[in-house]
PDB file of N, CA, C, O and CB in Angstrom:
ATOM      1  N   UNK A   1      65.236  91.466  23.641  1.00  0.00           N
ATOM      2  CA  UNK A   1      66.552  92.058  23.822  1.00  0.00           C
ATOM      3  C   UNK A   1      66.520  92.919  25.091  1.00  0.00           C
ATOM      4  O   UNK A   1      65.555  93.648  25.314  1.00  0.00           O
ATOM      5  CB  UNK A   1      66.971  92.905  22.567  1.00  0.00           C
ATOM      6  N   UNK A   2      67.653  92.834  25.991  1.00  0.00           N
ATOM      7  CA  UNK A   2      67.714  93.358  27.152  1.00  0.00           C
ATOM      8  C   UNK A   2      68.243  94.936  27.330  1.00  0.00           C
ATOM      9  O   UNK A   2      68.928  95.291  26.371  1.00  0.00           O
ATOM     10  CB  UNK A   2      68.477  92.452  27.820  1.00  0.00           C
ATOM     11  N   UNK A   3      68.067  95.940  28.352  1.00  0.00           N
ATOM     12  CA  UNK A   3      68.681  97.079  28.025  1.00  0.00           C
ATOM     13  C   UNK A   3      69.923  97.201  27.544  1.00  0.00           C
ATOM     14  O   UNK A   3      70.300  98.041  26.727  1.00  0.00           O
ATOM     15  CB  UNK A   3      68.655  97.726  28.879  1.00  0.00           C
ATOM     16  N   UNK A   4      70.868  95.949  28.303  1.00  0.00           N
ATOM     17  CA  UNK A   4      72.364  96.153  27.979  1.00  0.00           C
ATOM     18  C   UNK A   4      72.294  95.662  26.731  1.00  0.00           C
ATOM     19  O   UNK A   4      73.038  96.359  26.043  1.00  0.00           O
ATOM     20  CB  UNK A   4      73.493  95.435  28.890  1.00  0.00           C
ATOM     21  N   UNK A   5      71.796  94.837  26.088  1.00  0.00           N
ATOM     22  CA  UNK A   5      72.014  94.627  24.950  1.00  0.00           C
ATOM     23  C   UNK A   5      71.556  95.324  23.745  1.00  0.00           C
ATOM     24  O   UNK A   5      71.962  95.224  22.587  1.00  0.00           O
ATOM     25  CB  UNK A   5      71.776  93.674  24.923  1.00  0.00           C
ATOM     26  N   UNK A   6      70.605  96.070  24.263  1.00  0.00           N
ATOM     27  CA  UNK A   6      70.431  97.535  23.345  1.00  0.00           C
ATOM     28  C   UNK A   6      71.423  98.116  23.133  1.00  0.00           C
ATOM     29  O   UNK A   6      71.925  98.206  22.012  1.00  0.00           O
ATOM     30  CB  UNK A   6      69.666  98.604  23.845  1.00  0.00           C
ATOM     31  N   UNK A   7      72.078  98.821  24.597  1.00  0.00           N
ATOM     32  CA  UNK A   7      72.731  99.744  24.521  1.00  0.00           C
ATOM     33  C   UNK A   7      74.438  98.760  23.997  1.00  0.00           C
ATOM     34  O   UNK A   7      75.243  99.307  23.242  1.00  0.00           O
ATOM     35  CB  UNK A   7      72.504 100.675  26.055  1.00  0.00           C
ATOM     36  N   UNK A   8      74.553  98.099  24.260  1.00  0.00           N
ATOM     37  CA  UNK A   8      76.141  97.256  23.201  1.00  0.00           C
ATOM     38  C   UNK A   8      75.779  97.190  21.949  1.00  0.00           C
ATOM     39  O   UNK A   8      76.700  97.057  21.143  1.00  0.00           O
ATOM     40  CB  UNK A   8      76.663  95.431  23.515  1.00  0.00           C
ATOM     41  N   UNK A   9      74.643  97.246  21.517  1.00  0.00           N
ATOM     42  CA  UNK A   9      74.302  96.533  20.249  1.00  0.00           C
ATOM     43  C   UNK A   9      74.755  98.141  19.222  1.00  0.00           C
ATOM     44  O   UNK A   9      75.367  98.032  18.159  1.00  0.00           O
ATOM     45  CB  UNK A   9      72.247  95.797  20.215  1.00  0.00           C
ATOM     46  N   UNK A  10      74.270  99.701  19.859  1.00  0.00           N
ATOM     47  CA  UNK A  10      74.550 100.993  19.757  1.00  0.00           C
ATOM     48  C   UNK A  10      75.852 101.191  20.122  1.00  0.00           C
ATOM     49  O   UNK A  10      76.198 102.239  19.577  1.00  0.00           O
ATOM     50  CB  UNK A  10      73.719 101.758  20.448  1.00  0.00           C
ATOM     51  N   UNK A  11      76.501 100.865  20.579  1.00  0.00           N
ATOM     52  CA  UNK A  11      78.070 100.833  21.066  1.00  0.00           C
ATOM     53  C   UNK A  11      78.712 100.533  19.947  1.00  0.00           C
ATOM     54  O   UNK A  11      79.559 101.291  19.474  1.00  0.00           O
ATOM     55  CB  UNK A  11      78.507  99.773  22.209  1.00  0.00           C
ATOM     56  N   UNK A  12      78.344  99.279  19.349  1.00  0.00           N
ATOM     57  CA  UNK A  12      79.193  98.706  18.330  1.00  0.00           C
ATOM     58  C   UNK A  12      79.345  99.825  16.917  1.00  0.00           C
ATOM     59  O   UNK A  12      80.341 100.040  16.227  1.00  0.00           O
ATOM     60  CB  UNK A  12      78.456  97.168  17.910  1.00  0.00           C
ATOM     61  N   UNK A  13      78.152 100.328  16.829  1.00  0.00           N
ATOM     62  CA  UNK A  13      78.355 101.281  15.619  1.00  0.00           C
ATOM     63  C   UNK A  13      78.478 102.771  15.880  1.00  0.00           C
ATOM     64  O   UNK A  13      78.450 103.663  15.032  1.00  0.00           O
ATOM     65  CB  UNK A  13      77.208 101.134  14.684  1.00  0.00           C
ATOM     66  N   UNK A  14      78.623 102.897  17.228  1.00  0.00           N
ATOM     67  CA  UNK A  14      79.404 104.283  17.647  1.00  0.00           C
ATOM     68  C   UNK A  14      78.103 105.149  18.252  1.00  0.00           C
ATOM     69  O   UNK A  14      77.311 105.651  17.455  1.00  0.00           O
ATOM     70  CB  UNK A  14      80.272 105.196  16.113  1.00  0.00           C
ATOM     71  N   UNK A  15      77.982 105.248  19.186  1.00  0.00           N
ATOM     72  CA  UNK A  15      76.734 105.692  20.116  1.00  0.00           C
ATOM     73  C   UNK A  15      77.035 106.985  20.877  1.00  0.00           C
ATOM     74  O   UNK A  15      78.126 107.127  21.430  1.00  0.00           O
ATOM     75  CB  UNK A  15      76.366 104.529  21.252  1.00  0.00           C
ATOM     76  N   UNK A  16      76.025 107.998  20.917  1.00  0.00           N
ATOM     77  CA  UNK A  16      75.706 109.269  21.853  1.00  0.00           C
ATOM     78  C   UNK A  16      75.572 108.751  22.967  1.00  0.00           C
ATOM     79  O   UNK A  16      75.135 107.603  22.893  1.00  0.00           O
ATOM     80  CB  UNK A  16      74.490 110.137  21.587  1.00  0.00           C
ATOM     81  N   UNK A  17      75.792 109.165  24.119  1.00  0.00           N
ATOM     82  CA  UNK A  17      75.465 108.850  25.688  1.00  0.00           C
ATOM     83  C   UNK A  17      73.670 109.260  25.408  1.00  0.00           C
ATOM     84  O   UNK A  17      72.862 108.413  25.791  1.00  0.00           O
ATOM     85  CB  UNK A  17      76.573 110.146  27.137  1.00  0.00           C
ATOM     86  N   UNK A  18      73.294 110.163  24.946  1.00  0.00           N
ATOM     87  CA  UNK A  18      71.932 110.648  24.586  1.00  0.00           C
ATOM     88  C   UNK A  18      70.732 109.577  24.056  1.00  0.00           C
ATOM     89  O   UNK A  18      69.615 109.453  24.558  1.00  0.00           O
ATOM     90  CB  UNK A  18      72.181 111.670  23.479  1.00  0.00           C
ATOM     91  N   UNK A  19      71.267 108.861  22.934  1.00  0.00           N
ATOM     92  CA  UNK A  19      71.273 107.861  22.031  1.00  0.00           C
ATOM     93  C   UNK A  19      71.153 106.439  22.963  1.00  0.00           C
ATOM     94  O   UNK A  19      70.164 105.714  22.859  1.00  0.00           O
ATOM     95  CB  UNK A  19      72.634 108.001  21.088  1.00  0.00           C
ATOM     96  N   UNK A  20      72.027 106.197  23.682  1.00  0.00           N
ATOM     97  CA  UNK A  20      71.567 104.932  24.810  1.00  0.00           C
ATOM     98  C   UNK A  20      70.839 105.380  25.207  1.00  0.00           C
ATOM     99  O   UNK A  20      69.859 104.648  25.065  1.00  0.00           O
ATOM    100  CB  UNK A  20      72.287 104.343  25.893  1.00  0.00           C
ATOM    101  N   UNK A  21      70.470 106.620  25.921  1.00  0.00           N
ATOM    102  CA  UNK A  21      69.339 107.160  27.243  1.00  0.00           C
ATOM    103  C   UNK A  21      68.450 106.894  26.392  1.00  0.00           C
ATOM    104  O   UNK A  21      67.849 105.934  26.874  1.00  0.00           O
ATOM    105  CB  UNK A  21      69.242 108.857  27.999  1.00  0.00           C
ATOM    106  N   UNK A  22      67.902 107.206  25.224  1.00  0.00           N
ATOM    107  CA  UNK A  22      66.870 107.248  24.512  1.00  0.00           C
ATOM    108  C   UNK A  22      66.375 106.116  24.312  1.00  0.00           C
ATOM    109  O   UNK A  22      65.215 105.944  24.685  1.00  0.00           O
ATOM    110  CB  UNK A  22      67.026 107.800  23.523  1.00  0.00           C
ATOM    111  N   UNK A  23      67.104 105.003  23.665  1.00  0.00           N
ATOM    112  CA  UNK A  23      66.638 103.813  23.389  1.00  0.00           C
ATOM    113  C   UNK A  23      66.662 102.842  24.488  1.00  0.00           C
ATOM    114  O   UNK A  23      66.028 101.808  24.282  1.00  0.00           O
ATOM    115  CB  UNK A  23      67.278 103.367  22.357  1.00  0.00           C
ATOM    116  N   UNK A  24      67.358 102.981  25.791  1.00  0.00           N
ATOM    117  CA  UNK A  24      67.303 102.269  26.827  1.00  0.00           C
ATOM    118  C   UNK A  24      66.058 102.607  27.879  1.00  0.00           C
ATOM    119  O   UNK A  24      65.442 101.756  28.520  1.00  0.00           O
ATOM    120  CB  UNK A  24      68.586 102.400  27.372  1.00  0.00           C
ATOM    121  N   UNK A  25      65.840 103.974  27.911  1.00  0.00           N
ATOM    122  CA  UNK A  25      64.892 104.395  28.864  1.00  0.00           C
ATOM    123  C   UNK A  25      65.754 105.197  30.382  1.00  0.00           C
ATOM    124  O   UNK A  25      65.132 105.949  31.132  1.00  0.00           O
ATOM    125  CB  UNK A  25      63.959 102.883  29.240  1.00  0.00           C
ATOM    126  N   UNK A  26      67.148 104.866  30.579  1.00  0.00           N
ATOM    127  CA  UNK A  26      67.965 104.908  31.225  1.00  0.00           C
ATOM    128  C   UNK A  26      67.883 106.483  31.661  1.00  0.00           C
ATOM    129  O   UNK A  26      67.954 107.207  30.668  1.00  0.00           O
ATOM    130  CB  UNK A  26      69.056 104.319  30.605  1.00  0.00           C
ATOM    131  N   UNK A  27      67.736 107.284  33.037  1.00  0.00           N
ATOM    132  CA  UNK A  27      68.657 108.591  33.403  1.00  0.00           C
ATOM    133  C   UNK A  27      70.205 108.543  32.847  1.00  0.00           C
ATOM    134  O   UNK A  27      71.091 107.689  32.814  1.00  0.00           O
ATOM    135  CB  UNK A  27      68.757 108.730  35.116  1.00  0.00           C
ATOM    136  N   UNK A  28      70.106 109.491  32.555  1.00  0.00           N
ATOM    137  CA  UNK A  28      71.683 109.704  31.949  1.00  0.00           C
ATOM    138  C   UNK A  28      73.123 109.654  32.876  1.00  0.00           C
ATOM    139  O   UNK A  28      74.269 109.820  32.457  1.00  0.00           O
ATOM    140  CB  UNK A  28      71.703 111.212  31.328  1.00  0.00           C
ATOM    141  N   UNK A  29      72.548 109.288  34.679  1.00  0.00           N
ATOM    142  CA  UNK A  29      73.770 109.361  34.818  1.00  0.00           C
ATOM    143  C   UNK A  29      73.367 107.780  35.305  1.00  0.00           C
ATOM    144  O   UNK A  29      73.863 107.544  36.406  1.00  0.00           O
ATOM    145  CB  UNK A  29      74.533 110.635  35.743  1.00  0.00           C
ATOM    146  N   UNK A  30      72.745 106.873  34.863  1.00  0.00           N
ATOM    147  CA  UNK A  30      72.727 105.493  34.674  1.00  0.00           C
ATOM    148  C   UNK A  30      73.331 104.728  33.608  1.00  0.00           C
ATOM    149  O   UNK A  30      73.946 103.662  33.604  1.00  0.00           O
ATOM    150  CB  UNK A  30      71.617 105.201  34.649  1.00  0.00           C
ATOM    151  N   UNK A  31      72.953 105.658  32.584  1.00  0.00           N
ATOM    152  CA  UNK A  31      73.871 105.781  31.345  1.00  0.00           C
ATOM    153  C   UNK A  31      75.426 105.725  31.426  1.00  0.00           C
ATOM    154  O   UNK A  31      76.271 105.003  30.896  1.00  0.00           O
ATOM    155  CB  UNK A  31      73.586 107.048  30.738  1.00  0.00           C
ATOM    156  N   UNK A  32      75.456 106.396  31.987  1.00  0.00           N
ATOM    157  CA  UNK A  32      77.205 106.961  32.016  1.00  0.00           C
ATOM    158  C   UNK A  32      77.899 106.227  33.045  1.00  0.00           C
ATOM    159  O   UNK A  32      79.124 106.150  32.951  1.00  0.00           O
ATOM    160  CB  UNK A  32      77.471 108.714  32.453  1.00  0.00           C
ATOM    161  N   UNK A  33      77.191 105.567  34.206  1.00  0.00           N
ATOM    162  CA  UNK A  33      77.764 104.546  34.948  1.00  0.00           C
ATOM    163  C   UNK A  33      77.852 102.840  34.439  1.00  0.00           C
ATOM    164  O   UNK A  33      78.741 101.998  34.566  1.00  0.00           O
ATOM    165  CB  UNK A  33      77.001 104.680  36.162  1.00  0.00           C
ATOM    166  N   UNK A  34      76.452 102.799  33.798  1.00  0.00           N
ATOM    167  CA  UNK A  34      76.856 101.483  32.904  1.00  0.00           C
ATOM    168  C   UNK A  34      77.960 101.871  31.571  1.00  0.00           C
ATOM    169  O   UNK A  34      78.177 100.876  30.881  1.00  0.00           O
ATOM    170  CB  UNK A  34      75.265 100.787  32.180  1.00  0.00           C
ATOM    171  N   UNK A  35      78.518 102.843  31.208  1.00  0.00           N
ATOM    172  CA  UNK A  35      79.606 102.741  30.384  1.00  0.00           C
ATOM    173  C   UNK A  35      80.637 102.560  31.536  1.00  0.00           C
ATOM    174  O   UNK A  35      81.126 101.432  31.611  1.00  0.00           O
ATOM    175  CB  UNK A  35      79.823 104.007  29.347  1.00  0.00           C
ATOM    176  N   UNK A  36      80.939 103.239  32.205  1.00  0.00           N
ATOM    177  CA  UNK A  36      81.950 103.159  33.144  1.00  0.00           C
ATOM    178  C   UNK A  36      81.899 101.600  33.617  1.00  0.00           C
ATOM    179  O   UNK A  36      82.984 101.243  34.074  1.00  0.00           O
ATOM    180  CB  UNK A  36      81.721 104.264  34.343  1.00  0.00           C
ATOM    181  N   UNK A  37      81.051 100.741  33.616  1.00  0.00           N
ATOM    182  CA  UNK A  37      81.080  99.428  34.333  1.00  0.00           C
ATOM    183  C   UNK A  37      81.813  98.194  33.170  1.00  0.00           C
ATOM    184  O   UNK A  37      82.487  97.168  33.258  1.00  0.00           O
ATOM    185  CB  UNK A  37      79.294  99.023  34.829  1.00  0.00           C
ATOM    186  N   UNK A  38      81.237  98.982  32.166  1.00  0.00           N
ATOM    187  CA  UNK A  38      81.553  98.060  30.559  1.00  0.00           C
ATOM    188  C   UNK A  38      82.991  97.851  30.557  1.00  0.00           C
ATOM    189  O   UNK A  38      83.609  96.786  30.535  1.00  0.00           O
ATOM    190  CB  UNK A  38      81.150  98.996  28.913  1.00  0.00           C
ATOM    191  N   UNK A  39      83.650  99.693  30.599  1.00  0.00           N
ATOM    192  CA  UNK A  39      85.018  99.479  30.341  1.00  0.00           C
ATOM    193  C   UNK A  39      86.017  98.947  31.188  1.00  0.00           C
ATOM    194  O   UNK A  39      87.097  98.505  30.797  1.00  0.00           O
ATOM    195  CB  UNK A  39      85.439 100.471  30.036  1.00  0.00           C
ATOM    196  N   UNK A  40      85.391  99.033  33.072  1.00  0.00           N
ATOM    197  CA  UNK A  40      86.298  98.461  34.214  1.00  0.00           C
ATOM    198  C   UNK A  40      85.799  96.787  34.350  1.00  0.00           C
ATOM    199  O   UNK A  40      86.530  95.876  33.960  1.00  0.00           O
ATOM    200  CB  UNK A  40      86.015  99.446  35.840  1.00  0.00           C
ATOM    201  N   UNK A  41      84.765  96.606  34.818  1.00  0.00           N
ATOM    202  CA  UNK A  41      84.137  95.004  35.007  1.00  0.00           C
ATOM    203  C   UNK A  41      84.359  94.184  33.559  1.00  0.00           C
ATOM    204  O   UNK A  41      84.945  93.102  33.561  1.00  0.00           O
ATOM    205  CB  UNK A  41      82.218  95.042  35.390  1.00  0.00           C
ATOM    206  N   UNK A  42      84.024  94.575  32.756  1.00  0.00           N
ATOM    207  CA  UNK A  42      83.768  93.564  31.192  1.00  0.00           C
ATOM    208  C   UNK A  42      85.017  93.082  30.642  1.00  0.00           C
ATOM    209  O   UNK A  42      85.387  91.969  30.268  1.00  0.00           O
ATOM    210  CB  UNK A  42      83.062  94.469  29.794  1.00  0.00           C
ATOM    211  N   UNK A  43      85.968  95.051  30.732  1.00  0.00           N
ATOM    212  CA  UNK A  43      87.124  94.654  29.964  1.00  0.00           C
ATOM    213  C   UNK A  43      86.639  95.022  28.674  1.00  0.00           C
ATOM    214  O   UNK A  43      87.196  94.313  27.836  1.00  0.00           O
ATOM    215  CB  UNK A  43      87.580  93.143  30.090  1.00  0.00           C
ATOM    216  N   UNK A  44      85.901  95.767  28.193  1.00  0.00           N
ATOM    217  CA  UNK A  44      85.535  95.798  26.872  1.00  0.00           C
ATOM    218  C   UNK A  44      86.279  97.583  26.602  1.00  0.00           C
ATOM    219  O   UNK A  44      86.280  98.612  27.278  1.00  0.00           O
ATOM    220  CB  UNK A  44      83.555  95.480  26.661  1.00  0.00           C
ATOM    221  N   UNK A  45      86.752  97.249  25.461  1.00  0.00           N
ATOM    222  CA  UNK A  45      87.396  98.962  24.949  1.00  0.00           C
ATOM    223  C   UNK A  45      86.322  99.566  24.402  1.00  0.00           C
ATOM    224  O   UNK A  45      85.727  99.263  23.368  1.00  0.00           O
ATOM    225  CB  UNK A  45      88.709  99.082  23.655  1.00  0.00           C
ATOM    226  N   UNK A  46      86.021 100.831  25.504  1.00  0.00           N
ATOM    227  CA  UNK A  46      84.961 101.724  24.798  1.00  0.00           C
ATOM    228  C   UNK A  46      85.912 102.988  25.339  1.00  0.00           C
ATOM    229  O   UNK A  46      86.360 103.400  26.408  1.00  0.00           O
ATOM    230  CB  UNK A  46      83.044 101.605  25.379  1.00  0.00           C
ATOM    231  N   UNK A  47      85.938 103.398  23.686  1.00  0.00           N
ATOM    232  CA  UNK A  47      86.426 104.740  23.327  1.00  0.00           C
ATOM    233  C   UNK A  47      85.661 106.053  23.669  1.00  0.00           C
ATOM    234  O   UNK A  47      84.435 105.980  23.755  1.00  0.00           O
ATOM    235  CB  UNK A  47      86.573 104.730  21.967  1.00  0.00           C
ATOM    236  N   UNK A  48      86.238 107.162  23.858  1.00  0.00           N
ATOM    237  CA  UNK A  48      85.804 108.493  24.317  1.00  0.00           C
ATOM    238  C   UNK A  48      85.996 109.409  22.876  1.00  0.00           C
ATOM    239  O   UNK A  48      87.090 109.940  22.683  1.00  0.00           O
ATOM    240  CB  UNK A  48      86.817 109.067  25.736  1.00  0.00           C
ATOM    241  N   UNK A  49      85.003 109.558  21.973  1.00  0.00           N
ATOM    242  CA  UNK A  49      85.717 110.585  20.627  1.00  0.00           C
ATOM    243  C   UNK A  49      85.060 111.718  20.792  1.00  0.00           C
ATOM    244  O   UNK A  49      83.848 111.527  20.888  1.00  0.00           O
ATOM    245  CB  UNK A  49      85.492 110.109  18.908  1.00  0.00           C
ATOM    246  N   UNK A  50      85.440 113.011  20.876  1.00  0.00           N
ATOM    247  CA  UNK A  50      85.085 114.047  21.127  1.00  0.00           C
ATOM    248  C   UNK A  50      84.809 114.931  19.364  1.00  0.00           C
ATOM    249  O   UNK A  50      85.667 115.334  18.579  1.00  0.00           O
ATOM    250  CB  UNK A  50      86.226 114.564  22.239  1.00  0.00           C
ATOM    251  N   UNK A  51      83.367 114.970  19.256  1.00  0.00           N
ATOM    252  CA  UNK A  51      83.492 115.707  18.078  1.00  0.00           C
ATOM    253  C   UNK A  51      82.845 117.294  18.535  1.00  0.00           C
ATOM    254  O   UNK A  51      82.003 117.595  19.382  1.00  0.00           O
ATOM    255  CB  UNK A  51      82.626 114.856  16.768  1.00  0.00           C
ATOM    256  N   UNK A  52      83.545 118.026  17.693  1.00  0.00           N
ATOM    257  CA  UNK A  52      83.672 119.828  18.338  1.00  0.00           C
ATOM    258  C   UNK A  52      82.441 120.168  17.256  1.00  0.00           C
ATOM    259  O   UNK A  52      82.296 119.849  16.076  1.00  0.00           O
ATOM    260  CB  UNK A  52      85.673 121.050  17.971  1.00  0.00           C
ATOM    261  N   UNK A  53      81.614 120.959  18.178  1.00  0.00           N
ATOM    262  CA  UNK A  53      80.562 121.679  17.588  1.00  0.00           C
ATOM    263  C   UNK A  53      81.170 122.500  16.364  1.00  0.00           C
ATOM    264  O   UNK A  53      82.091 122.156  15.624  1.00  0.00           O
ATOM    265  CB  UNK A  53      79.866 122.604  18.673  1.00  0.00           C
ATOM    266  N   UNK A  54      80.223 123.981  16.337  1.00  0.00           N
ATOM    267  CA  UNK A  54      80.843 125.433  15.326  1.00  0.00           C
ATOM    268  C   UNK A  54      81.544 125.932  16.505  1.00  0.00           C
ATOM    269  O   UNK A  54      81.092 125.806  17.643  1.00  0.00           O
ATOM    270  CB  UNK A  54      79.526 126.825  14.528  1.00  0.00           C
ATOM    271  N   UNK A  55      82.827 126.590  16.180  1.00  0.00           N
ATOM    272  CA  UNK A  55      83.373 127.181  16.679  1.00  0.00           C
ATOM    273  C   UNK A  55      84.752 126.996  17.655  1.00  0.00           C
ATOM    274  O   UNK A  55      85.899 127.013  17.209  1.00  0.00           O
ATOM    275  CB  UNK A  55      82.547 127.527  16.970  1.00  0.00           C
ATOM    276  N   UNK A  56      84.371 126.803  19.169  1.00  0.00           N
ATOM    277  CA  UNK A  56      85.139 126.232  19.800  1.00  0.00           C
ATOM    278  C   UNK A  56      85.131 124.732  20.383  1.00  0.00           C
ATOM    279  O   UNK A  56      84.409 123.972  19.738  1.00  0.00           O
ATOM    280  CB  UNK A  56      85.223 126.983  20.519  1.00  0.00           C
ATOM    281  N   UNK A  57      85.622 124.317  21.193  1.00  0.00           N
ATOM    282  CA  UNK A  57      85.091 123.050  22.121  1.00  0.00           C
ATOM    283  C   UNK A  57      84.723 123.363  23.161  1.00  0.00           C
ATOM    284  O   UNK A  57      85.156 124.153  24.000  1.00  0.00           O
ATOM    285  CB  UNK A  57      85.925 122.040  22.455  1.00  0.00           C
ATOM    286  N   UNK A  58      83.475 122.404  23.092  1.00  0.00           N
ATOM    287  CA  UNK A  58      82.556 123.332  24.224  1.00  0.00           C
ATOM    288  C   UNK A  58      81.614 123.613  23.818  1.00  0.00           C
ATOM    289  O   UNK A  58      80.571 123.215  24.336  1.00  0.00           O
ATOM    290  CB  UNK A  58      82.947 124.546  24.727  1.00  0.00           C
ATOM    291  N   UNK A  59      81.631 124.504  22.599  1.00  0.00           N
ATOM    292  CA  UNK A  59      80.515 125.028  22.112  1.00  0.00           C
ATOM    293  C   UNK A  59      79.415 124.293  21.518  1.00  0.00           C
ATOM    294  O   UNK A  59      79.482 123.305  20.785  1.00  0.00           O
ATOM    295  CB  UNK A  59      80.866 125.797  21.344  1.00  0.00           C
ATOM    296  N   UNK A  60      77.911 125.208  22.134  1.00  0.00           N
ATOM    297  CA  UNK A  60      76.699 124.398  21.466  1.00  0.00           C
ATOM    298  C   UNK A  60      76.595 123.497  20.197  1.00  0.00           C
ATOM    299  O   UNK A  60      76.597 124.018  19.082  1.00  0.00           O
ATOM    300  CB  UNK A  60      75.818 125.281  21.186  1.00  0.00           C
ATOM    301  N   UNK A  61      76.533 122.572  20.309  1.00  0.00           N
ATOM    302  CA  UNK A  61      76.459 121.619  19.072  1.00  0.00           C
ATOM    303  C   UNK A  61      77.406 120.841  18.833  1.00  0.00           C
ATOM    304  O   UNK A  61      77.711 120.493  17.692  1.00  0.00           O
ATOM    305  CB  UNK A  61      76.334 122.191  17.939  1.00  0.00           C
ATOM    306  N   UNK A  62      78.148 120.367  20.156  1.00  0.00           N
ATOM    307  CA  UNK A  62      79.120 119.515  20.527  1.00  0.00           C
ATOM    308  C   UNK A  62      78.828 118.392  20.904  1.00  0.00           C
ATOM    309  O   UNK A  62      77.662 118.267  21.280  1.00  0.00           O
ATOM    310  CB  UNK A  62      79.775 119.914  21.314  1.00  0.00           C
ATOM    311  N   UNK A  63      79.487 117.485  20.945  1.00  0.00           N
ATOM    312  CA  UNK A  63      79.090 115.970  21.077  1.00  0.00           C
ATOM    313  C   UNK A  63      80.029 114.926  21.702  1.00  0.00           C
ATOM    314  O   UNK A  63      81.147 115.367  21.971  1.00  0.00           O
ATOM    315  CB  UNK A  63      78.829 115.456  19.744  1.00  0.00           C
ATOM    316  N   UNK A  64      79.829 113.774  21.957  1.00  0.00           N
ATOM    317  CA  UNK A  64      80.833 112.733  22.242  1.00  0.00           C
ATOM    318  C   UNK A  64      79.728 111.161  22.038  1.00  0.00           C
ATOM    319  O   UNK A  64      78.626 110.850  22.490  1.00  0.00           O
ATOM    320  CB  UNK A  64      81.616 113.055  24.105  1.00  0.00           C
ATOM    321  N   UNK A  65      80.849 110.394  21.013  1.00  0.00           N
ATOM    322  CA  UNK A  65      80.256 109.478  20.225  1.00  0.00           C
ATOM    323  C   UNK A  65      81.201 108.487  21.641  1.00  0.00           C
ATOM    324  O   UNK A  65      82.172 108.835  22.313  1.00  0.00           O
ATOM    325  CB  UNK A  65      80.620 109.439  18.165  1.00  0.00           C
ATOM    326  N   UNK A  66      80.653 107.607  21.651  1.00  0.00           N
ATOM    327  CA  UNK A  66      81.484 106.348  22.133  1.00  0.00           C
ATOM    328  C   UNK A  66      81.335 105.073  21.540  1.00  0.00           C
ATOM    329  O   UNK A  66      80.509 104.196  21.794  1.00  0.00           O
ATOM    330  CB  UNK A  66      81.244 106.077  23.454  1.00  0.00           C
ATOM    331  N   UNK A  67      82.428 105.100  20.556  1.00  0.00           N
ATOM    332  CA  UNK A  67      82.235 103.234  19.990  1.00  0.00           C
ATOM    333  C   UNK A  67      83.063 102.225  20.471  1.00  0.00           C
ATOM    334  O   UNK A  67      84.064 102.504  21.131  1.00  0.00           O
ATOM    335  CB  UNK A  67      82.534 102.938  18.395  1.00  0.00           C
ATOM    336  N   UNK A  68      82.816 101.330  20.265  1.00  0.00           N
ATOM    337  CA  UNK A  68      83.463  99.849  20.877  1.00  0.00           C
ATOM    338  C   UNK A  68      83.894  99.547  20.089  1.00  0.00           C
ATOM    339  O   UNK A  68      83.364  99.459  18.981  1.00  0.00           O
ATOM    340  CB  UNK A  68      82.809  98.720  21.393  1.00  0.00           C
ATOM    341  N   UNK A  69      85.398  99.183  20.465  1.00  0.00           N
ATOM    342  CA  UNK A  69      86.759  98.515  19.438  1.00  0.00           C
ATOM    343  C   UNK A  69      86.155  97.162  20.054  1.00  0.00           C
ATOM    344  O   UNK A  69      85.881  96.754  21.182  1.00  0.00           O
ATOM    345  CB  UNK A  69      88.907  98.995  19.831  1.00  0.00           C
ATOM    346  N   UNK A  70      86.074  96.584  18.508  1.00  0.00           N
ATOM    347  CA  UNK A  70      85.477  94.940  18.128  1.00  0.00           C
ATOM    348  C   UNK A  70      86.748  94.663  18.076  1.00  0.00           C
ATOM    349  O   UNK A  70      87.441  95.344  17.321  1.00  0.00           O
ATOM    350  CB  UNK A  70      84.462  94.455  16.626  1.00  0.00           C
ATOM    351  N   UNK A  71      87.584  93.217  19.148  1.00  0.00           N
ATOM    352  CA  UNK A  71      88.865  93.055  18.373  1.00  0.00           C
ATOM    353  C   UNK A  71      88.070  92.063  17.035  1.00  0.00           C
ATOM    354  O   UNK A  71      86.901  91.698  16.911  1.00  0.00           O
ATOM    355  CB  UNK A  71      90.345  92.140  19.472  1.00  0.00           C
ATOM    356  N   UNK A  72      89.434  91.824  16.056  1.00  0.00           N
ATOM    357  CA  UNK A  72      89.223  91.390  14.715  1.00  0.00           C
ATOM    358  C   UNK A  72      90.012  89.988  14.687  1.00  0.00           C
ATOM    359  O   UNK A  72      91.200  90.202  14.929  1.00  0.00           O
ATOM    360  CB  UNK A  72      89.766  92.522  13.596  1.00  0.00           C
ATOM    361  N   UNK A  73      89.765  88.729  14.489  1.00  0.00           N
ATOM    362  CA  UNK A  73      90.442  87.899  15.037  1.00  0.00           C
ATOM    363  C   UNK A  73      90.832  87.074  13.524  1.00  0.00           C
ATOM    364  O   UNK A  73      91.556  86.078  13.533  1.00  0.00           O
ATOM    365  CB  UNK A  73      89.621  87.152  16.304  1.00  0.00           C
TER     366      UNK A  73
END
């Protein structure tokens, strides 16, 4: 299995930018440019979900999941 197909295969069930870096081997802003390539070149819908730490947004223990809308045919 290839990096990209690691990292789609983690897409599909809703993935950390952290979470690809980890299992791909990838710098994180390699990471974040192969999402950016997925959603302009591929055409594939990858979502931005922002989940809020304690407290405010922003705050330590904040996150952003990105999953891929599978269409359903």
């Amino acid at each position: 299995m290839t990096k990209r197909e690691t990292a789609l295969a983690l897409l599909r069930t809703g993935a950390t930018l952290q979470a690809i870096v980890e299992a791909t081997g990838w710098h994180k802003g390699t990471a974040n440019n192969w999402l950016s390539e997925v959603r302009r070149s591929h055409g594939l819908d990858v979502f931005r979900h922002r989940c809020v730490g304690p407290g405010v947004i922003g705050a330590r223990g904040s996150y952003t999941i990105y999953p891929l809308q599978v269409e359903k045919e």
